[in-house]
C-alpha positions in Angstrom: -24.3 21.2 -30.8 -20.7 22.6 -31.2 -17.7 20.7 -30.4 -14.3 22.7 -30.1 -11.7 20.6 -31.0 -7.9 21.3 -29.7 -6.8 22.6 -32.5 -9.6 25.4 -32.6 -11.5 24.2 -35.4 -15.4 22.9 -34.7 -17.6 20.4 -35.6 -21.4 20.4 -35.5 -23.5 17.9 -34.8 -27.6 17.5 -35.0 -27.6 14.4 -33.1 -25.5 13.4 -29.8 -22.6 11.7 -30.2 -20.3 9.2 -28.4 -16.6 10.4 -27.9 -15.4 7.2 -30.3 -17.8 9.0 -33.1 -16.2 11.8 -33.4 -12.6 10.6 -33.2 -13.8 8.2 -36.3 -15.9 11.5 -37.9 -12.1 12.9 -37.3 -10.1 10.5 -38.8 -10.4 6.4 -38.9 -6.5 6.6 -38.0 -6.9 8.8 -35.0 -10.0 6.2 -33.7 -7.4 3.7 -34.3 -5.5 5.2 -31.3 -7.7 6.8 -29.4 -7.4 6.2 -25.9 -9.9 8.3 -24.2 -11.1 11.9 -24.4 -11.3 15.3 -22.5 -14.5 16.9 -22.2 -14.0 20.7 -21.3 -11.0 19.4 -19.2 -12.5 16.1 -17.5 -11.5 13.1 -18.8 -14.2 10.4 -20.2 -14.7 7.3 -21.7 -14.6 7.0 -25.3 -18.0 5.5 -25.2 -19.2 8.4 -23.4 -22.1 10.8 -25.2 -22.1 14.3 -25.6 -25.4 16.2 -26.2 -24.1 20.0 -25.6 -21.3 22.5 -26.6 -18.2 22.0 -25.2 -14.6 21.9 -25.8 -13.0 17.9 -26.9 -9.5 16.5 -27.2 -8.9 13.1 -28.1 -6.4 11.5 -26.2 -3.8 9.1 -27.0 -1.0 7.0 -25.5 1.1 9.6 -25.9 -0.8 11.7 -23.8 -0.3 10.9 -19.9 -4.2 10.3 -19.6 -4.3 8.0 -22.7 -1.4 6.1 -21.2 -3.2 5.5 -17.9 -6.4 4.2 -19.6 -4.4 2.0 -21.6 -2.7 0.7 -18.6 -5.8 0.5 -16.6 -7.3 -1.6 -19.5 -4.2 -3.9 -19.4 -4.4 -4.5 -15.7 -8.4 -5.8 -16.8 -6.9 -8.3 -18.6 -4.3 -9.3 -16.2 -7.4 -10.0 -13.8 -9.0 -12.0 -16.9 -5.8 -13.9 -17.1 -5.3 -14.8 -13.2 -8.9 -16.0 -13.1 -8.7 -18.3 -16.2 -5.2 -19.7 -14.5 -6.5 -19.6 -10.9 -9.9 -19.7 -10.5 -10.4 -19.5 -6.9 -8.4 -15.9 -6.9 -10.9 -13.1 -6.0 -10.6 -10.0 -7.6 -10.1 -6.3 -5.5 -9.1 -3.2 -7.2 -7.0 -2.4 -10.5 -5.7 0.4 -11.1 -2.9 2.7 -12.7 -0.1 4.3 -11.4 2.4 6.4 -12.4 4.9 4.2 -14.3 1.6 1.1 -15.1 -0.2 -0.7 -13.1 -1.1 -3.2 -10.6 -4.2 -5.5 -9.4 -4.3 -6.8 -6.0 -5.7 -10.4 -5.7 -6.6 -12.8 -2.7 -4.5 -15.7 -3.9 -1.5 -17.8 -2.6 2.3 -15.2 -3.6 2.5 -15.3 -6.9 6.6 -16.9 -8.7 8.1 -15.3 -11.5 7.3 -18.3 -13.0 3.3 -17.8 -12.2 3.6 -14.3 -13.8 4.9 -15.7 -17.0 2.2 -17.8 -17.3 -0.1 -15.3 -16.8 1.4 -13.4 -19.2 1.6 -15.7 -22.3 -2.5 -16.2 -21.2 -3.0 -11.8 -21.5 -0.9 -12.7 -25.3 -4.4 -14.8 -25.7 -6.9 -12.5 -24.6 -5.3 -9.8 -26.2 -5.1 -11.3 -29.6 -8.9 -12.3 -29.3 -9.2 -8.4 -29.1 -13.0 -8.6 -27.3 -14.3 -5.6 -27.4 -15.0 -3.7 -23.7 -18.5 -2.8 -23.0 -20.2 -0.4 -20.6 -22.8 -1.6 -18.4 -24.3 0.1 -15.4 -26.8 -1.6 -12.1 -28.7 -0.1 -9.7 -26.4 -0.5 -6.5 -28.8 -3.6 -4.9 -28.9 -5.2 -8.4 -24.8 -4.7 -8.3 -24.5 -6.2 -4.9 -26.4 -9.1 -6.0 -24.6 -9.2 -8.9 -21.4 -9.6 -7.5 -22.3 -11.6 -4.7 -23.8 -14.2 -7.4 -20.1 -14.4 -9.0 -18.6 -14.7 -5.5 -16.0 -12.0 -5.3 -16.6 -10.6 -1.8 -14.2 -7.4 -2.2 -16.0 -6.2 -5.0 -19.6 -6.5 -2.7 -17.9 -4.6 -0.1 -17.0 -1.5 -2.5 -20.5 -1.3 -3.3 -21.9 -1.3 -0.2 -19.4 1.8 0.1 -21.1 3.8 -2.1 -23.9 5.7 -1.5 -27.9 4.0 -1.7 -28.7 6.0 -5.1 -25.6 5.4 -6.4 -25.5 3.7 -10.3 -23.0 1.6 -10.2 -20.8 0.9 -13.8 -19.5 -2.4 -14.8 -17.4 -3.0 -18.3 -16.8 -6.6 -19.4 -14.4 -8.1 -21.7 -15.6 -11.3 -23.5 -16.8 -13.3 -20.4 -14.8 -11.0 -17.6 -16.9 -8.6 -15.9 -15.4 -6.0 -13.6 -16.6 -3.5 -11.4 -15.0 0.1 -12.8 -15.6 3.3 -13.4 -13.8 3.5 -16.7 -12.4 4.9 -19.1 -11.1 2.3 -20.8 -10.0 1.4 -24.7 -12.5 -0.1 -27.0 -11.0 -3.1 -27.6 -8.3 -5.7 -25.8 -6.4 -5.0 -29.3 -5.3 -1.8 -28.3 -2.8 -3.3 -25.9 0.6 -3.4 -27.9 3.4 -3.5 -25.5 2.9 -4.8 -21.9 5.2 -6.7 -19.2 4.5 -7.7 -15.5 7.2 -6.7 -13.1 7.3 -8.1 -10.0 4.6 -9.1 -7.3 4.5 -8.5 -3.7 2.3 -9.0 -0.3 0.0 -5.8 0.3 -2.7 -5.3 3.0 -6.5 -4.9 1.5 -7.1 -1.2 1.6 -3.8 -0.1 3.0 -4.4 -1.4 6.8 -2.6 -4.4 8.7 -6.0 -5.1 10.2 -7.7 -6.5 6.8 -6.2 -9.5 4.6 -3.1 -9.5 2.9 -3.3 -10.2 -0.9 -1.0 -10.5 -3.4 -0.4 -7.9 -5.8 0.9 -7.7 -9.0 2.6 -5.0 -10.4 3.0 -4.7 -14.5 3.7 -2.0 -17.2 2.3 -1.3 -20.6 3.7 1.5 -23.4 2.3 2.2 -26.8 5.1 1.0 -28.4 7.7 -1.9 -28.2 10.4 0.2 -28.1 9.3 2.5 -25.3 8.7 -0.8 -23.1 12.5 -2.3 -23.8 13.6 1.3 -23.0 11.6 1.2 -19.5 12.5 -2.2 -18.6 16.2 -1.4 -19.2 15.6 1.7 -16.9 14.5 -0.6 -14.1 17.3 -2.7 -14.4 19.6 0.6 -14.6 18.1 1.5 -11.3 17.8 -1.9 -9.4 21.8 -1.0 -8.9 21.1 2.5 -7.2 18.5 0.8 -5.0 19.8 1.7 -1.5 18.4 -1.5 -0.1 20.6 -3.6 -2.4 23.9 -1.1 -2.7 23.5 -0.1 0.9 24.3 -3.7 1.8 27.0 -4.2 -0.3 28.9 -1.7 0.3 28.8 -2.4 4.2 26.7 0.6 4.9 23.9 -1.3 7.0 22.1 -4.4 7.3 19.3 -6.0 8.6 18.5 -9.2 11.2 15.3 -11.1 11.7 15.8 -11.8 15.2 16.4 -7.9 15.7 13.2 -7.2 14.0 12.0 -5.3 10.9 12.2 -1.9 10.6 15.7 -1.9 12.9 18.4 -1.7 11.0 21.9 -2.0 12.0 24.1 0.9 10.8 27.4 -1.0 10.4 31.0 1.3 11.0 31.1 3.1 7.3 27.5 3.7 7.3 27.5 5.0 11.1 30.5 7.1 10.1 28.3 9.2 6.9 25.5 9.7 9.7 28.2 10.9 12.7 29.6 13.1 9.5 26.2 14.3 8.9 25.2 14.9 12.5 28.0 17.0 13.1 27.3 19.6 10.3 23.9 19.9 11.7 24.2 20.2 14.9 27.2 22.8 14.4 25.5 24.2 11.3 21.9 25.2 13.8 24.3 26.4 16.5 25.7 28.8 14.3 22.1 29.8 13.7 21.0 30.5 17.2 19.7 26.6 18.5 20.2 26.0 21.7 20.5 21.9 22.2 18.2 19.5 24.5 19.3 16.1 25.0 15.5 14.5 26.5 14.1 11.3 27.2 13.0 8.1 24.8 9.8 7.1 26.9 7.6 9.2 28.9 4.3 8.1 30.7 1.0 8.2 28.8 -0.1 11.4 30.9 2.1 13.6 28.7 0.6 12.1 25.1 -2.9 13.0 26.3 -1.8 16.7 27.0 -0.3 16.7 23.6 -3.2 15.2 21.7 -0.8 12.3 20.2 -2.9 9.7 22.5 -5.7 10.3 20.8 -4.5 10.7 17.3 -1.8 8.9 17.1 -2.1 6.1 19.3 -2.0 3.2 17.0 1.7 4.5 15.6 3.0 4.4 18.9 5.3 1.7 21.1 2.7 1.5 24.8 4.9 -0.4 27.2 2.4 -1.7 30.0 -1.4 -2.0 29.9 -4.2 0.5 30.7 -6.5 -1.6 33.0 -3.4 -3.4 34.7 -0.8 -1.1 35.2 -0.6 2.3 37.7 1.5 3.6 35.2 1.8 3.2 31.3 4.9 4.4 29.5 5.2 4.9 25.5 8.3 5.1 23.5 7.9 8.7 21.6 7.2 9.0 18.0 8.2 13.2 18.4 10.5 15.2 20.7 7.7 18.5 20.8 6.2 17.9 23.9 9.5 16.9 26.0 10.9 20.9 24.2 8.3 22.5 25.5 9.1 21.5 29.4 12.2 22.6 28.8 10.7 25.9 28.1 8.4 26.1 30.6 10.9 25.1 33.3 11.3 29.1 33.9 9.3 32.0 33.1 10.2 33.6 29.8 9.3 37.3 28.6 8.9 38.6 25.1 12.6 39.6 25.3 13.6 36.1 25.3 11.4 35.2 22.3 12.4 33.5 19.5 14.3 30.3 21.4 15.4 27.7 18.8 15.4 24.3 20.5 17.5 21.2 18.6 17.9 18.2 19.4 19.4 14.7 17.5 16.4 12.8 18.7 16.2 8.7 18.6 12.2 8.0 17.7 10.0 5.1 17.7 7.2 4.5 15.3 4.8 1.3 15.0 4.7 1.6 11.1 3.0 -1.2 9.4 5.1 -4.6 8.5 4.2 -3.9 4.9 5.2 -0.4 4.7 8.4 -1.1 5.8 11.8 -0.6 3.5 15.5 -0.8 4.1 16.2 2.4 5.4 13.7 4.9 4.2 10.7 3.7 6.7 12.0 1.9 9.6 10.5 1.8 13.4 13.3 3.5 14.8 15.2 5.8 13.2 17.1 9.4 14.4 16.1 13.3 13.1 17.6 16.9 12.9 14.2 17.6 15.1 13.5 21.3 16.5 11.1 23.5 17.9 11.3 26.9 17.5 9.1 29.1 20.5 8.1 32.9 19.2 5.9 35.4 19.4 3.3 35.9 16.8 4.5 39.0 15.5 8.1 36.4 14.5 6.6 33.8 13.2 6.9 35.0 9.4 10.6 35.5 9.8 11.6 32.2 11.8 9.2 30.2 9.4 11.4 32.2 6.7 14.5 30.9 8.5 13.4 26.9 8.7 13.2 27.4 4.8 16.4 28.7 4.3 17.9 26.1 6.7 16.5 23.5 5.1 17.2 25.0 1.3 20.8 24.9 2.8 21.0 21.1 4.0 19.3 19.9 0.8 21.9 22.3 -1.9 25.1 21.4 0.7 24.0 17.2 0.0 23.8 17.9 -3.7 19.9 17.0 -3.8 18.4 21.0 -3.7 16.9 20.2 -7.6 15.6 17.5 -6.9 13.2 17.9 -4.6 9.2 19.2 -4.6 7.6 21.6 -2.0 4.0 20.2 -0.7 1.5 22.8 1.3 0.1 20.3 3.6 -3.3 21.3 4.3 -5.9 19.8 7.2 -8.9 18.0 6.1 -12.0 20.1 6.5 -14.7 17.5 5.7 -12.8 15.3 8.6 -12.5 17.9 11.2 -12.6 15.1 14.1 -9.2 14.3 13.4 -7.6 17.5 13.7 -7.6 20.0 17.0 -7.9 23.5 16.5 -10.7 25.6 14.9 -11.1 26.0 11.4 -10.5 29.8 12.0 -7.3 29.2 13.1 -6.7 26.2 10.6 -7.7 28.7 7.4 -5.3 31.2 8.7 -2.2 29.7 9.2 -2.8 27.8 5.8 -2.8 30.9 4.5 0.2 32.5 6.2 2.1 29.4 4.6 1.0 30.1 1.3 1.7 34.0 1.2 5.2 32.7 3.0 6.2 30.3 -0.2 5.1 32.8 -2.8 6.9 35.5 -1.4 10.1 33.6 -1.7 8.9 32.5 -5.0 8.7 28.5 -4.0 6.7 26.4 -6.5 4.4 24.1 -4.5 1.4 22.3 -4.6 -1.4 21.6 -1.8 -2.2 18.4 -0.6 -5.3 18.3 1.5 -5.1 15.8 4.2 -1.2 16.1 4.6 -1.6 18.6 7.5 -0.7 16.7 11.4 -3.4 16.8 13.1 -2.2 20.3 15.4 -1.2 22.2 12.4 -0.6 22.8 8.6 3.3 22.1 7.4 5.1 22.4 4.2 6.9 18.8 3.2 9.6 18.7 1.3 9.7 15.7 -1.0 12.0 13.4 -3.1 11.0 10.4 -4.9 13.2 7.3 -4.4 14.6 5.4 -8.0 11.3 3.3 -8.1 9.3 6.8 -8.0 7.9 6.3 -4.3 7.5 9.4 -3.1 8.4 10.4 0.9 8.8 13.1 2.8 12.5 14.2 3.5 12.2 17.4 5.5 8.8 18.6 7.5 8.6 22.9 8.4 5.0 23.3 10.7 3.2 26.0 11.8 1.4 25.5 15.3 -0.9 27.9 16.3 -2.4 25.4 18.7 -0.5 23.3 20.8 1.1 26.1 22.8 -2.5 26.4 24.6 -3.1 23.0 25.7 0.1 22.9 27.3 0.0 26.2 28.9 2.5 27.9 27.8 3.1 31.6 27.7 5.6 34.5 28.2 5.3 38.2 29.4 4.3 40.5 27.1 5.3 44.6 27.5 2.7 45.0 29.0 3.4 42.1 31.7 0.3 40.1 30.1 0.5 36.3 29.7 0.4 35.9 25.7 0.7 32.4 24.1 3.5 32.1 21.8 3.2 29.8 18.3 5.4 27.5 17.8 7.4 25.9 14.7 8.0 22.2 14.5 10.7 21.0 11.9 14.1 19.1 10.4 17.0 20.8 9.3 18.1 18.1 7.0 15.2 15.2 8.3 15.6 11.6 9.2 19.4 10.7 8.7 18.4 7.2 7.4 16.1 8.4 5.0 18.8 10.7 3.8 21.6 8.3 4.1 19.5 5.9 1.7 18.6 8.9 -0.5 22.3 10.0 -1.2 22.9 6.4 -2.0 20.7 6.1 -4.8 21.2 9.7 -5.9 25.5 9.0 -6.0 25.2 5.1 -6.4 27.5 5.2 -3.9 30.0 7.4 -4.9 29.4 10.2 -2.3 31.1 13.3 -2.3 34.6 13.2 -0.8 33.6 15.2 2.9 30.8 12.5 3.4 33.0 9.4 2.3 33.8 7.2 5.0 36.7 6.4 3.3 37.8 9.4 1.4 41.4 8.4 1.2 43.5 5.0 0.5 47.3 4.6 0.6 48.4 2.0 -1.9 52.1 0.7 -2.0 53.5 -0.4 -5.2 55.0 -3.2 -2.9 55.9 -4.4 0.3 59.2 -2.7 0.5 57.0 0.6 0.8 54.9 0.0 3.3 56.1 1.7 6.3 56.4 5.3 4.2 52.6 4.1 3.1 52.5 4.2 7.0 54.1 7.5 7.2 51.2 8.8 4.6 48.3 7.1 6.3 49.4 9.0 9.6 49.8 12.3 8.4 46.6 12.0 6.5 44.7 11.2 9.6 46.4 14.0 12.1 44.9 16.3 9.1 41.4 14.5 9.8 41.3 12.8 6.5 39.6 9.4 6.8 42.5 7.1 5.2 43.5 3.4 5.2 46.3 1.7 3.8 46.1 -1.5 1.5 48.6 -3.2 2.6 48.0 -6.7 0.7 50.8 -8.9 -1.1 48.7 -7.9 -4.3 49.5 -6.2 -7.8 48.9 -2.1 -7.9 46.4 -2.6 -10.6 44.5 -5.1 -8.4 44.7 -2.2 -5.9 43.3 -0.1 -7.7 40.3 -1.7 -8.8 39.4 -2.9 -5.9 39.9 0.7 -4.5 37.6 1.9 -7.1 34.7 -0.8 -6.6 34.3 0.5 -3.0 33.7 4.0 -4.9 36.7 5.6 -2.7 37.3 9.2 -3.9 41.0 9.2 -3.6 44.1 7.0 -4.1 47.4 7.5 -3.3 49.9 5.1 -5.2 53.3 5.1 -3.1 56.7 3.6 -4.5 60.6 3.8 -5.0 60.0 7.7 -6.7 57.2 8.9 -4.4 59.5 7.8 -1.3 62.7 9.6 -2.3 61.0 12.5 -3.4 58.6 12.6 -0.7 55.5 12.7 -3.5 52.6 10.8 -3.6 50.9 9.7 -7.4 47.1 10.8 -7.0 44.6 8.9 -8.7 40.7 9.9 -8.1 36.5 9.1 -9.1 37.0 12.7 -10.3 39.9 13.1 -12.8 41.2 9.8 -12.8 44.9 10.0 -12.5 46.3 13.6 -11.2 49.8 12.8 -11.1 52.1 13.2 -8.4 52.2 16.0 -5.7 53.3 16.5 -2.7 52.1 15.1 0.6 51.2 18.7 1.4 49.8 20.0 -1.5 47.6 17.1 -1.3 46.3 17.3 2.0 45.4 20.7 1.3 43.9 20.2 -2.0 41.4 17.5 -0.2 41.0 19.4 2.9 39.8 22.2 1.4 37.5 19.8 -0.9 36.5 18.8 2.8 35.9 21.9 4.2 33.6 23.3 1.6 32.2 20.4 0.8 32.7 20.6 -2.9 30.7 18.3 -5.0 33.4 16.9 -8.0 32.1 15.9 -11.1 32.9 12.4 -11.5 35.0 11.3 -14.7 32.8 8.7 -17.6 35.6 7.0 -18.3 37.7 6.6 -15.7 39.8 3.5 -17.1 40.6 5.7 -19.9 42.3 7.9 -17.7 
């Protein structure tokens, strides 16, 4: 046989070989490292045999699939580890993620101090450096297996799997897992590892099962990359909205309110009023037309809609179904309300498109343990519309929702930061979805030709779709690399039919329009908590809730302070006046810790010259100017919402 290795170059074997083999025929140093291999592009287990041509690469941790198998091995011995400290912890799954690795167990929460522990006992196994070996069981054997050493979440993964299925098994010393590999040869392979935090999570993701305790960890190659990592995580526990958010006064949260409710407190309800403006003037200047529609509606209208069905379980039902005439439910979507608006007259093709916005206040039952400051809450407030058109439109208003949305994210500052997801139905699950897979092919399609012709990288994630149509998502990752979705542009081909609605055609036909569900900018709190982490507070000036303060050198100068505060805010600037017995250079730091953009130091010279001495995040200190070149400098800044680069080193200014 003839193996191709990466760099072109071929070796040829009589006999088959194991993937470790041939990394050792290649070089001792490179089976030192090896992590795992590719086989014509599939990645395998070192231990795996090949008996026929194909193409081979040997991977290692510094390749992203050599990482993961070296993480996935570590998070073995992390099980190994919490079974020798805590033997009645059962075992469930393991595996890696993007930045390490976690391993969820049934267990008691684990402390810092439990983590420690089991970290100084993976030194141990690690250092013993057994070796990992391969076994495989027919799945009843497995089953028996596993019930025999008593972990019950591993029995239930088997029974999972199909009747003829082989089931693989590698064990480390006396620790036996159920895996499908790859792994490393040996435990010795692990160099650099650290567990990071641990935290509830539901047994395969739903609020019905148990909740276990999982452990999240990390592991590099090197000691070097690890340090660099963990100082990264502390970089970015100080951008984490949830933490910054609060103290800067932006929102907070109340057990006896509930989880998931937030309360936006006056600077953080100010960014979102700011933000809701723009919109809302922004789509009117785009054609919307604005509905203002109801929180609840009866159950009648979700069963017209499909959401009853679907989407049932993510919904707030006020009243019971065999008790009550009449059951209500707060709504998780404002589509259904639109479209009664549009149906509330007859509408010809003349008429056609009709952009419908609305700020809309919705209600979703998300799961406790899902749940997260401000990015996933149970009520929350979006830039929703529905856009009503005629088929032969639909290209060119879908067109439109892109550049809207384009707009929003480049006007915030977050335009690059962003990924574009085809969200696709699920054909091998077609209960879930209504529609025919006709019409479920085509308008994935009319999406696709729709983001290549404006040149859009995406990818396609098949499952995404809701269940009446396809969508693209727009996505941002938060500063722990969670990925959500910040701004949703559908494609309904369907919906329109089961809720009867239609216009007049030329012809003075009854045609069924299509309709496009999306967000301009998305859920305000998901933004507001994205543009904290992106700025660490330090927002640009027009989204500031305080963009201006007035500080007097000293008492004497408060009232022209007062005189500067009050022009400032008959301009519209958001300004407040510091008007403590304190020292200008306590002022001003203070000034600076609540990240305010601008700060205008008053005294004996600005007063009799009728100056102000400017001081900013963006330049630090811009010497004096006039009351009225200032205000126009910012307003401007305002009006165009201008993104300043902020200054490094602004104490050296």
């Amino acid at each position: 046989m003839k193996i191709t290795l990466k760099d072109g170059s071929v070796k040829e074997y009589a006999e088959k070989k194991s993937v470790y083999e041939i990394a050792l025929d290649i070089s001792e140093g490179l089976a030192r490292v090896a992590c795992c291999g590719s086989v014509n592009g599939k990645v395998v287990d070192l231990r795996e045999e090949i008996d026929y041509d194909c193409e081979l690469s040997i991977l290692t941790a510094n390749d992203k699939e050599g990482l993961a198998t070296l993480r996935h091995t570590t998070s073995h011995v992390m099980a190994e580890a919490v079974q020798r400290l805590f033997p009645d912890a059962k075992v469930t799954i393991g595996p890696s993620i993007e930045n390490g690795f976690y391993y969820d167990f049934d267990h008691a929460p684990f402390s810092r101090e439990d983590l420690d522990a089991i970290e100084a006992e993976m030194k141990k196994i690690i250092k013993a450096g057994a070796k990992l070996e391969k076994f495989t069981m027919p799945r009843e054997e497995a089953i028996k297996f596993m019930e025999e050493k008593g972990e019950p979440y591993k029995v239930e993964l088997i029974r999972d799997l199909p009747e003829d299925a082989v089931i693989s098994f590698y064990s480390q010393g006396d620790f036996v897992d159920l895996c499908a590999g790859p792994h490393l040869m040996s435990t010795k392979g692990i160099k650099a590892f650290k567990l990071i935090s641990s935290s509830g999570a539901y047994w395969r993701g739903k609020s019905e099962n148990a909740m276990l305790q999982r452990i999240y960890g990390t592991a590099f190659n090197k000691k070097e990359e690890l340090e660099e990592y963990l100082a990264y995580l502390e970089n970015i526990k100080t951008r984490d909205h949830n933490r910054l958010g609060r103290e800067m006064e932006l929102f907070t949260t109340v057990d006896v309110i509930g989880q998931g409710l937030p309360l936006l407190m006056p600077k953080g309800a100010k960014m979102i009023q700011t933000m809701q403006r723009w919109i809302e003037d922004e789509e009117e200047k785009r054609g919307y037309v604005r509905t203002k529609t109801p929180l609840m509606a009866k159950s009648d209208l979700y069963r017209i809609s499909g959401h009853w069905d679907h989407y049932k379980e993510g919904m707030f039902v006020l009243g019971d179904e065999e008790k009550d005439k009449e059951v209500f439910a707060l709504r998780p979507m404002t589509c259904p309300f639109q479209y009664y608006v549009y149906k509330a007259s007859q509408k010809s093709y003349r008429d056609l498109p009709i952009r419908y916005g609305e700020t809309s206040t919705l209600f979703r039952n998300e799961d406790s343990g899902e749940m997260h400051g401000l990015t996933r809450v149970r009520q929350f407030t979006i830039s929703e519309g529905h856009l009503v058109v005629r088929p032969d439109q639909m290209v060119e208003e879908f067109k439109g929702c892109l550049a809207l949305a384009k707009y929003c994210l480049d006007t915030l500052g977050v335009g690059d930061d962003v990924t574009y997801r085809l969200s696709k139905w699920d054909p091998n699950n077609k209960e879930k979805y209504v529609g025919s897979e006709e019409v479920w092919e085509e308008t994935q399609q009319n999406i696709r030709n729709v983001l290549n012709e404006l040149e859009i990288p995406f990818y396609e994630g098949e499952g995404e779709a809701a269940f009446y149509g396809p969508k693209v998502d727009i996505q941002a990752k938060n500063v722990y690399g969670k990925e959500d979705t910040m701004i949703t542009i559908q494609w309904d081909a369907v919906l329109a039919e089961q809720f009867d609605m239609y216009y007049i055609d030329q012809n003075g036909d009854k045609v069924r329009p299509y309709i496009i569900h999306r967000t301009s900018m998305g859920c305000y709190e998901r933004t507001l908590a994205w543009l904290i982490e992106k700025y660490e507070g330090k927002f640009p000036t027009w989204l500031c809730p305080e963009q201006v303060r007035v500080l007097p050198i000293s008492e004497k100068y408060s009232d022209y302070a007062k005189q500067v505060e009050a022009q400032l805010k008959d301009n519209g600037i958001l300004a407040t006046m510091d008007n403590r017995s304190e020292k200008i250079g306590f002022k001003i730091r203070e000034a600076r810790l609540h990240k305010v953009p601008y700060m205008l130091v008053v005294g004996q010279k600005e007063e009799e010259d009728g100056l102000v001495s400017v001081r900013s995040r963006f330049a630090g200190d811009e010497g004096q100017k006039t009351l009225d070149e200032f205000i126009d400098q910012i307003s401007k800044e305002i009006r165009t919402k201008e993104i300043r680069k902020e200054v490094e080193n602004l104490s050296e200014k």
